[in-house]
N, C-alpha and C positions, 0 to 999 in steps of 0.2 A: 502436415496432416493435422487438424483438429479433430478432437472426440470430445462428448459431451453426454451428460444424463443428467433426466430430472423425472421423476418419478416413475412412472412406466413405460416414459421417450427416451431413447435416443440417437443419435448421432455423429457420421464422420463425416469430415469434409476432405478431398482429396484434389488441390488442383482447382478446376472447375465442376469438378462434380460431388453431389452430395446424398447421402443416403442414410433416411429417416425410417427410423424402426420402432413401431410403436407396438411394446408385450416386456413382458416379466422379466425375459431374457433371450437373446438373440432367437434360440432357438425355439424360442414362441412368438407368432403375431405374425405382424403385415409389415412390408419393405416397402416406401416410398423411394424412388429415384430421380433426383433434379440435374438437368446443365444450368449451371447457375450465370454461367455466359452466356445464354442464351434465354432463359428465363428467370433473370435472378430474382422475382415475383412469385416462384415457386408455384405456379398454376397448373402445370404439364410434369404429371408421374410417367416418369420412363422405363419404370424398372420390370414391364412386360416385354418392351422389344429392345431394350439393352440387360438380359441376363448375365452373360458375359462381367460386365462393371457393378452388378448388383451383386455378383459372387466375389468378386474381388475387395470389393468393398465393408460388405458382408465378413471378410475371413478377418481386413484388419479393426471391425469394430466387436468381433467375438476377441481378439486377442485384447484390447484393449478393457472390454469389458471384463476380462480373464484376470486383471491384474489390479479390478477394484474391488477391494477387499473389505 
């Protein structure tokens, strides 16, 4: 797993799939969702008909954000 931040973006990558959250902190803002094996161009947000891996996704980049300090 990768996790990343940079100003008021970030990101985890899991695998093939990757999930971009742009807000203050997890629990503000908007959730972008990519198969990055499938479009690793990133032009197709999936994270309206895959909730499921936005929420999973979702929990390990609130944990990771949890531990920057």
């Amino acid at each position: 797993m990768l996790y990343w931040r940079t100003g008021h973006q970030m990101a985890v990558r899991k695998g093939d799939w990757k999930l971009v959250h742009t807000g203050k902190n997890p629990d503000e803002g908007a959730d972008e969702l990519y198969n990055l094996a499938v479009d690793p161009d990133e032009r197709k947000d999936l994270a309206q008909q895959n909730t499921a891996k936005v929420k999973e996704l979702k929990n390990e980049l609130t944990a990771q954000f949890d531990m920057d300090a």
